[in-house]
N, C-alpha and C positions, 0 to 999 in steps of 0.2 A: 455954115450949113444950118439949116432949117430943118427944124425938128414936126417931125408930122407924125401926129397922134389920130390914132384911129378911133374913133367915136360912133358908140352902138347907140341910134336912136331906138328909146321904147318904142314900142308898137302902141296902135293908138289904141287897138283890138285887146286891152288888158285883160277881158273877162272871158277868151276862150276856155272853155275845159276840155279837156284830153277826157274819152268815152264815146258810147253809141248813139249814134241819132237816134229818132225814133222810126225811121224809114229802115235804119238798119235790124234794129231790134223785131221789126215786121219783120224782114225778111228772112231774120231765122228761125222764128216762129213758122214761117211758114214755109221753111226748108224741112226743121225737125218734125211739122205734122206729115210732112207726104213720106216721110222717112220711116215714121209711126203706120202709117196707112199701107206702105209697101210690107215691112215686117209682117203686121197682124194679115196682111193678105199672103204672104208666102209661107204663113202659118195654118190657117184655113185650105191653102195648093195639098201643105204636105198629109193632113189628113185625106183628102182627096185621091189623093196618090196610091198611101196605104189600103184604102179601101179599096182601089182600082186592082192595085197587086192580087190582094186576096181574092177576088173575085177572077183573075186571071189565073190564081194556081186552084180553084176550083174549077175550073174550065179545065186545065191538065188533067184535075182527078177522075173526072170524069170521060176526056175521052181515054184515060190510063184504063179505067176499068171496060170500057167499050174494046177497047184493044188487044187489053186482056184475055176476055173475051173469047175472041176471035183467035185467039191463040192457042187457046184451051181445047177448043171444038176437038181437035185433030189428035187432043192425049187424053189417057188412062191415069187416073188420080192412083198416087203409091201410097207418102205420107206428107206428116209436114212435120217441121221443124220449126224451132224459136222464129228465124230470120228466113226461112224455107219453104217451097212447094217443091217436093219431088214426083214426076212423073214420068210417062212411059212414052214416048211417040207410037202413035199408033199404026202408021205405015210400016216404019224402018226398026221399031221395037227399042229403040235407044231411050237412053235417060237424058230426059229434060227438068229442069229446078228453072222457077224462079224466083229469086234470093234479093235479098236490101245488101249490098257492100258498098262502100265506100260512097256514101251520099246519094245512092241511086235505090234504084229497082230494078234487076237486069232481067230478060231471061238467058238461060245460057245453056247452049245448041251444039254438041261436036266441037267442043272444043273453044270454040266462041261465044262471045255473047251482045245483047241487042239490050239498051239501056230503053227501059221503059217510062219511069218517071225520075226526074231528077229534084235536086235540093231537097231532100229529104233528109231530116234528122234521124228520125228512128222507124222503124217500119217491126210491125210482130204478125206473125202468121200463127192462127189458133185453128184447131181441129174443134169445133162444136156440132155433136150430134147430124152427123153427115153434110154438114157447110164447113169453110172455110172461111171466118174471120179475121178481116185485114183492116188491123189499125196502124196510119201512117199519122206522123209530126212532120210537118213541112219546117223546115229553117227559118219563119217568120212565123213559127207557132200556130200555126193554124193545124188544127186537127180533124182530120178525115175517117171516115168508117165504112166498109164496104163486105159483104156477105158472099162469096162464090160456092150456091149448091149444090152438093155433089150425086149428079142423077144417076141412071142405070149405066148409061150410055158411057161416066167418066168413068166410074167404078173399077178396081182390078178384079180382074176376070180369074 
């Protein structure tokens, strides 16, 4: 039997190196800059964003207080308290409050109550010199201030 050896011819190609083309090295170059250019743009969105929110719960505060408002027409101011308006319905004689609990602003009617503004941090109701001052902390820090004057017409009788 005949003995058969197996023989690795070199390659003739002796001076490949193992690394990146230069076609490759572009190419991630110019992977990682549109990689760069998406981040600092979805950085720039989320400012965008934040401003948009605030500018939306300023919208709330405002038809909050328009609402408000309109809500009030109809009662007789009693007093206030820390987190508190209590007052009187003026048809039916009943006691109406509206109060800051649990991340809101309610008012609350018979027993029930109607959520007026929501994500609110902290809300303080002040008695000043025949107004009622209402400072609210929205949950994204944004801070409101609003004035409801107490005419002839609320007044307890």
């Amino acid at each position: 039997m005949e003995k058969r050896a197996l023989h690795l011819k070199k390659s003739d190609t002796q001076n490949n190196f193992l690394g990146f083309t230069l076609i490759e090295c572009l190419l991630a170059l110019f992977l990682l800059s549109i990689i760069c250019m998406l981040f600092s743009a979805s950085i720039k969105n989320a400012s965008l964003v934040t401003s948009y929110l605030k500018s939306e719960q300023i919208k709330e505060w405002h038809i909050f207080v328009i609402q408000l408002e309109n809500e009030l027409k109809n009662c007789r101011y009693e007093k206030t308290q820390a987190n508190k308006i209590i007052l009187k319905n003026k048809k039916n004689s009943k006691t109406v409050w509206i109060e800051y609990k649990l991340g809101k602003i309610v008012k609350v009617e018979n027993g029930g109550y109607q959520p007026l503004l929501m994500e609110v941090k902290r809300a303080n109701f002040i008695e000043v010199d025949k107004a009622i001052a209402m400072k609210v902390l929205f949950e994204n820090n944004l801070q409101v201030e609003a004035k409801w004057i107490i005419t002839k017409e609320h007044e307890n009788e």
